[in-house]
N, C-alpha and C positions, 0 to 999 in steps of 0.2 A: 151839322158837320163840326167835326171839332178843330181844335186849335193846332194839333200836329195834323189836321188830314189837308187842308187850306194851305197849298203854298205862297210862301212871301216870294215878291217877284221887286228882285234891283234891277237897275240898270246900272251896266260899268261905267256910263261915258264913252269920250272917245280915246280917253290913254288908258292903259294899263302897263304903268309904270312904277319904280322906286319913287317917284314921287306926289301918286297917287294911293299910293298902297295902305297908307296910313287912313285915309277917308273910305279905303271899302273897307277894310279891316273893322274900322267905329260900324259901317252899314250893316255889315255880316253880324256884330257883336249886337247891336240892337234887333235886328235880322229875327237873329235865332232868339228874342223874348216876343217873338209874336207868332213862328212855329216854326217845327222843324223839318220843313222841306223850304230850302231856297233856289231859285229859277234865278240862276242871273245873266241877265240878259245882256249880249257879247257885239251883237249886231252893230252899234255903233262904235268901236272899236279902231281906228283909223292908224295907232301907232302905241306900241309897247317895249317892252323890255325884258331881259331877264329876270330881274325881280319883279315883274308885274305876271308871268309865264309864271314863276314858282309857288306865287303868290297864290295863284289856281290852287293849284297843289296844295298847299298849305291848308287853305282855309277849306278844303276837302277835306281835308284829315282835322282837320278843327271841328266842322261840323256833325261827321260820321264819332267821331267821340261824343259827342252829348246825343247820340242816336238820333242826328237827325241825314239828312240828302242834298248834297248838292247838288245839281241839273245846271247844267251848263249848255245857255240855249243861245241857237241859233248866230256862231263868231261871225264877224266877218271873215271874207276870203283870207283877209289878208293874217288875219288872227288867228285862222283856223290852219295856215301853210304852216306858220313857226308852231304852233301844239302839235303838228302829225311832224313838223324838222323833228323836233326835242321826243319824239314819243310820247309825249303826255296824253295825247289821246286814248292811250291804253290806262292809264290813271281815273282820267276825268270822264263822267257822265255826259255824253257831250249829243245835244238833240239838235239836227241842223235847222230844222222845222218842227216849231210845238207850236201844231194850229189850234190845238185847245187851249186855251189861259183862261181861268177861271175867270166871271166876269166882276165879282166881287175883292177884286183885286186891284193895284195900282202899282204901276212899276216907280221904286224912286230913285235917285241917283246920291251915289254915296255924300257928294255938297250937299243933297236937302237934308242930310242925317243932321248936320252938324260937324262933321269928317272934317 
């Protein structure tokens, strides 16, 4: 398998906010030097923001530029109400259930980057 076929898998945490943005932003940027499909995982998710919502966005169109996929797995309820409020669900990759994750994988959260 190669290096872009192996998804990297984060985890958001549980904000996704302006003032977390800056630590998934470093996760995503180290992210895509280990391949280019990223899973990131939403499920613990408990409180966010509009900059944390656009932030999605952003780093989709960050990603899909160096040809690689964003997959946006499984938000929370409460994560997943404000992306279908704002429409972004029509943007974002969004799998409410991805019972497969490869097993040679490790989900990490944007603090253990360094973020």
């Amino acid at each position: 398998m190669t290096r872009e076929e192996v998804p990297v898998v984060l985890d958001a945490g549980t904000e996704l906010s302006a003032a977390t943005a800056g630590g998934l932003r470093s996760a995503v940027a180290d992210a895509l030097r280990q391949g280019r499909t990223i899973h990131l995982q939403l499920g613990s998710v408990v409180s966010y923001d509009a900059v944390g919502l656009g932030l999605l966005v952003g780093q989709r169109r960050r990603i899909e530029a160096t040809g690689g996929h964003l997959l946006c797995v499984d938000p929370s309820p409460t994560l997943y109400a404000g992306i279908r409020k704002l429409g972004f669900h029509r943007v974002l990759d969004i799998r409410l259930d991805l019972s497969e994750q490869p097993a040679d994988t490790s989900a990490t959260r944007p603090s253990d980057v360094g973020g």
